[in-house]
N, C-alpha and C positions, 0 to 999 in steps of 0.2 A: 364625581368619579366613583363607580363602583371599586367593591373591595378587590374583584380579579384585575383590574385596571391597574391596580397599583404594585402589581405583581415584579410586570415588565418596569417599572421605573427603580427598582428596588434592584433587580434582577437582572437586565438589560432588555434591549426588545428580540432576541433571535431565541427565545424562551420554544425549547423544540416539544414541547405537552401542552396539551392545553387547561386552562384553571381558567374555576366554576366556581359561585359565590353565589349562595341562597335568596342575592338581591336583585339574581338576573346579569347579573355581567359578566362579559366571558373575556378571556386573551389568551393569548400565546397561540401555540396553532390548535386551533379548531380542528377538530375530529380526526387528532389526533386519537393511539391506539391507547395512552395512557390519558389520561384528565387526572387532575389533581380539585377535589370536589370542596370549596368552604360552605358545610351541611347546614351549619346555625352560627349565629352569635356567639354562641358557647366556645366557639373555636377563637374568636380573637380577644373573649371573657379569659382565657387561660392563656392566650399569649400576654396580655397584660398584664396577669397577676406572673408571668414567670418570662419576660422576654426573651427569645433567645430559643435555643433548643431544646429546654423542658419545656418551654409551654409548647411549641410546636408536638412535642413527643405525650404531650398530654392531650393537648387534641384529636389526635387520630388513634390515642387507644379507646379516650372515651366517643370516640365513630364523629365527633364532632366535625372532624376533617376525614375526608375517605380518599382514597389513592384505587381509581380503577385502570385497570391495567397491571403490568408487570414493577413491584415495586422497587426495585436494581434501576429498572429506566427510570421512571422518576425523579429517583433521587440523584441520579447521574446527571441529569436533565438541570438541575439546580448546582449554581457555584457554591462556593464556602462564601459564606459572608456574615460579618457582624453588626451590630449597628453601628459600631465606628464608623465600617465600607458606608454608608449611605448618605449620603450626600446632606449637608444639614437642613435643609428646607424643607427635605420628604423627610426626614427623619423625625423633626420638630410637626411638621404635620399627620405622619402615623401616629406618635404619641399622644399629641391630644385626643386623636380618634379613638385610640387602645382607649384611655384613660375614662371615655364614660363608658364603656363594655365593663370596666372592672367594676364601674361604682352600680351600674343598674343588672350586670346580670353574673352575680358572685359565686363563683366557683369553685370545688376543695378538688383535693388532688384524689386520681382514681383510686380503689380498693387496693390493684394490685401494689401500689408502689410502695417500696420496702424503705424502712427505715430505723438501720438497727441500733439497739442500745446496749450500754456497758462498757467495758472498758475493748477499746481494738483490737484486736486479735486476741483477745484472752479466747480461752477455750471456748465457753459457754455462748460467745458473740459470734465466732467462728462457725460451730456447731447451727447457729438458726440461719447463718449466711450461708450456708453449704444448703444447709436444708431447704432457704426460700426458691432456691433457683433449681437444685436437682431432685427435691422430691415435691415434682409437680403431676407426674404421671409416666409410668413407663412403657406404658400405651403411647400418648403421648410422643413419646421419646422414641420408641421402634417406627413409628410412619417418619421421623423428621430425620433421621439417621440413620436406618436403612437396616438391614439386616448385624452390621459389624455392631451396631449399639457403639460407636464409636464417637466421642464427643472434642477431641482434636485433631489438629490438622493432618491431614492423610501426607502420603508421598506418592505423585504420580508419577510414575517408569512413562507417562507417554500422556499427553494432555487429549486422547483419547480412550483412556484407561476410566473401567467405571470407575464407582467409589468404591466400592466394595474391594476391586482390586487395590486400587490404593491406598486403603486403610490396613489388606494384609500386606502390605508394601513398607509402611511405615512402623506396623509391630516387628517388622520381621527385620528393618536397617536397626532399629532399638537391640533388637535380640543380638543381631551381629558386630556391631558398636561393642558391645558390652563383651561379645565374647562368649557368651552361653553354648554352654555346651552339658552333655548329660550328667546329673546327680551335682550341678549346683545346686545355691541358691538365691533365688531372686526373692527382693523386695521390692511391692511397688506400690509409692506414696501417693494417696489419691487419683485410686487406680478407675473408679467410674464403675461401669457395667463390667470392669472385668478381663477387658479385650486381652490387654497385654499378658495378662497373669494365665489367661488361656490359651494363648499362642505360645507363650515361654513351654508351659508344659505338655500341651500338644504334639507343638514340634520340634523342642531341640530336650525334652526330658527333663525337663528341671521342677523340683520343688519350687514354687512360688507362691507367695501372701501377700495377697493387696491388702491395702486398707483404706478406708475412706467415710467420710461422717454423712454419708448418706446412707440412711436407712433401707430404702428401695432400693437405691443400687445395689447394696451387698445382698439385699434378698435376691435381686433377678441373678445379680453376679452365681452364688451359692448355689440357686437352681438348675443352671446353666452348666456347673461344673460337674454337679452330679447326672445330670442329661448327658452329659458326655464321658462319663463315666473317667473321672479326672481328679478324685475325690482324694483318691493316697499322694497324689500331686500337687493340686490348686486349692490353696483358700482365699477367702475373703472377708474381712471380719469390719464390722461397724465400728470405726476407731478413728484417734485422732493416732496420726504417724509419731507426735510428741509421745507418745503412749504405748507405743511394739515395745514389747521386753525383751525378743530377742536381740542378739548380736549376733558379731560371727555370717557374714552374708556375702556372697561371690561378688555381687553386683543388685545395684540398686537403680530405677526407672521412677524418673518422675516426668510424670506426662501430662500436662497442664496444672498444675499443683501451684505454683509458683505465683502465679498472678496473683494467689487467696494470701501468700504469706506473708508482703509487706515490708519495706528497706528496713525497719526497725529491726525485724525478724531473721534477716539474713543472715547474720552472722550467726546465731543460735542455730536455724534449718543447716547450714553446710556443715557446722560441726557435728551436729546429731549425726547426720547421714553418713559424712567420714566416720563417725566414730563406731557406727554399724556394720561396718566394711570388714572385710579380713585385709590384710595387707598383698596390698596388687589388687585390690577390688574396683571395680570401676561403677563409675555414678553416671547415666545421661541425664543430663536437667533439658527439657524438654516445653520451653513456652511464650507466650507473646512477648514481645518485645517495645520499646518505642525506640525508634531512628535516632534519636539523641536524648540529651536529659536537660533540654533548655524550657520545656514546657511542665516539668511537675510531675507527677510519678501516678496520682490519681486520676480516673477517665473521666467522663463527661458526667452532665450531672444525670440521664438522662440513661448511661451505663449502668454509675453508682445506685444508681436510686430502685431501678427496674427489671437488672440483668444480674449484674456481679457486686451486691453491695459488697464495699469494704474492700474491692481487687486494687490492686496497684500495680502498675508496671513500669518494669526502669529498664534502663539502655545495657545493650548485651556487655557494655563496656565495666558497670557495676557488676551485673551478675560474674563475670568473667574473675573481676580482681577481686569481688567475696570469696569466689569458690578457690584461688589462688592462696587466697590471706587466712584459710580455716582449713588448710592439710591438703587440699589437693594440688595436683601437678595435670594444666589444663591441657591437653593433646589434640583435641580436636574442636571444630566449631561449623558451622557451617547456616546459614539462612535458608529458608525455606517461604519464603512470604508468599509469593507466586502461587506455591501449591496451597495455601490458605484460602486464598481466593476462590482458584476450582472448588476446592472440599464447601467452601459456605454454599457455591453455586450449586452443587447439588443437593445441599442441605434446603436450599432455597424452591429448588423444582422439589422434592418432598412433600415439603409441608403446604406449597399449592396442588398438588395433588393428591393432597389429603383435605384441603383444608374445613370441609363443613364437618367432617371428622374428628379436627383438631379445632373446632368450635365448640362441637360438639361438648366434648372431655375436658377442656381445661377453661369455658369461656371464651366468651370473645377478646375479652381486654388482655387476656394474657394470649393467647395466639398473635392479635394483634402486636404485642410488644417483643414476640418471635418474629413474627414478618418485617418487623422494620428494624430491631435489631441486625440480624442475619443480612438484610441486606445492606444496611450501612457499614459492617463489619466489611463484607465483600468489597465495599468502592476503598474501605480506609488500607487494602492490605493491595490491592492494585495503585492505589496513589502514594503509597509509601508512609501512610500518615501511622500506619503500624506494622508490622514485621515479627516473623517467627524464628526464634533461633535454637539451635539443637548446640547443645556442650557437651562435652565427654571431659570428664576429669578421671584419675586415678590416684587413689591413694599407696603411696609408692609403700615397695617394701624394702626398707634401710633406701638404699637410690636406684633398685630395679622396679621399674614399671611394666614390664611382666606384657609391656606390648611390641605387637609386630614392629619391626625399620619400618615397613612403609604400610599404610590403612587397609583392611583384608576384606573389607565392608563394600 
């Protein structure tokens, strides 16, 4: 039995792509518009040394596995399964077969893959895990995200709305959330390219400082604001947010930030933030979520390893009674996972429409680990396997929260 033969017994037989094995054997549907390609031995060399979904995710950066066609269908195309799901016969029979792959054709893990050292979340750890994943190119980074340089979930007014509208869609529920209005000011932790800290002073007049420990980002950010002549308004400085000396702030924006900060951390990040506030100030926390907290707080290894070393995410029900149990008074909440979905789908058409471009600049093994990220991000926020959730807290003054009866936003 060929190695695409054993696809469907693993799999089921109504396998809707079809997979291709370097030894001649095909299944699933034939000519089909996606094929799932096993290139060399090297492909089931690294599923053996890592069974499961790092070796899979190490095969196809190092091209050993190729995915032609659209790769959202693909992976759509393929159920969740572990080797537990496989029946013990073919399972006991895949292993032996992996097992001389490992011993005759031995293989290390690609360049790209990140592995960080020191103590967890200290600064210094923090700092190269911001760095491995956001300063990879900001070249790069404008063909995959578009003009907004926007690198979290948008909000779409209309699941016909581009992205570009939707990401000022989503600065701008932030900006209103919060309450901005002319001659605050805002603070915003792990602010990226910039987006929000530009739309605050743009359009509702506000002093804003992002901060964020990407090098690139604060240079483009910086550029950006002087180009738009925003400069007595907007900064953006290379910083850890543990690190702002100011206080005294209208309102505070954090917009994907959270995922890098870690349960350990939480309680330290909501004080800090409360403690930067004026009284009646208001905080949106702004980021991934997971649906409950029965599975662990760290991603895949394949996430960890590639994408967001060192992220963690916990259930909106943590974050909620953190930001409760360190000064704030929680008012609003709201999920947004839906519109995660769209925003990766266009993150998705992007970067194939860029992509000998985005080969070009950053390699292939890191494009590749875009393309398959991005779209496995997309199938996990439509199956509900993760979730985005927006919180508004304020920190009261004496017992006025200084907010509307009913949401103005």
């Amino acid at each position: 039995m060929g190695w695409a033969e054993l696809f469907p017994r693993i799999l089921g037989e109504d396998l809707s792509v079809e997979v291709r094995a370097y030894d001649g054997s095909r299944a699933g549907r034939v000519g089909s518009d996606v094929c799932v390609e096993i290139r060399s031995p090297l492909a089931l060399a690294h599923l053996a040394a890592a069974p499961g979904e790092l070796g899979l995710a190490r095969a196809y950066v190092t091209g050993a596995i190729e995915v032609h066609g659209d790769m959202y269908t693909a992976l759509s195309a393929f159920p969740t399964v572990t080797l537990h799901d496989i029946p013990p016969r073919t399972r006991r029979e895949l292993l032996l077969k992996l097992a001389g792959f490992r011993l005759w054709w031995p293989v290390r893990p690609p360049e790209v893959e990140h592995r960080p050292r020191g103590w967890r979340h200290s600064k210094s750890r923090d700092s190269k895990s911001i760095s491995y994943h956001y300063d990879v190119s900001n070249r790069f980074y404008e063909w995959v995200l578009g003009p907004s340089m926007a690198y979290t979930c948008a909000v779409f007014p209309a699941a016909s709305s581009t992205l570009e509208q939707a990401q000022h869609a989503k600065h701008d529920l932030v900006a209103r959330k919060l309450g901005l209005r002319q001659g605050m000011r805002l603070l915003d932790v792990g602010c990226g390219w910039g987006g929000m800290v530009v739309h605050a002073a743009e359009h509702y007049g506000v002093r804003a400082l992002g901060v964020t420990l990407s090098r690139q980002q604060a240079q483009w950010a910086q550029k950006t604001i002087a180009e738009r002549g925003l400069a007595d308004l907007a900064e953006v400085r290379h910083l850890d947010y543990r690190d702002v000396p100011e206080t005294g702030f209208d309102a505070i924006s954090s917009i994907g930030l959270t995922e890098h900060i870690g349960r350990a951390q939480l309680p330290a990040y909501f004080s800090s933030l409360h403690d930067k506030l004026k009284p009646g100030g208001r905080l949106l926390n702004h980021c991934i979520t997971r649906p409950d907290g029965s599975y662990g707080a760290r991603p895949g290894k394949f996430i960890g390893r590639y994408v967001f070393p060192d992220g963690e995410l916990e259930p909106v029900g943590t974050l909620v009674s953190e930001m409760n149990d360190h000064g704030f008074e929680v008012r609003h909440e709201e999920n947004l996972r839906e519109h995660y979905a769209l925003t990766l789908a266009g993150w998705c058409r992007n970067l194939d429409a860029h992509w000998d471009d985005a080969v070009a600049e950053v390699g292939p093994a890191r494009a590749r680990v875009w393309r398959l990220y991005m779209a496995a991000c997309r199938l996990g926020f439509e199956r509900n396997i993760v979730q985005l959730h927006q919180v508004l807290g304020v920190r009261l003054d004496g017992t006025d929260s200084r907010m509307p009866l009913r949401p103005d936003w």
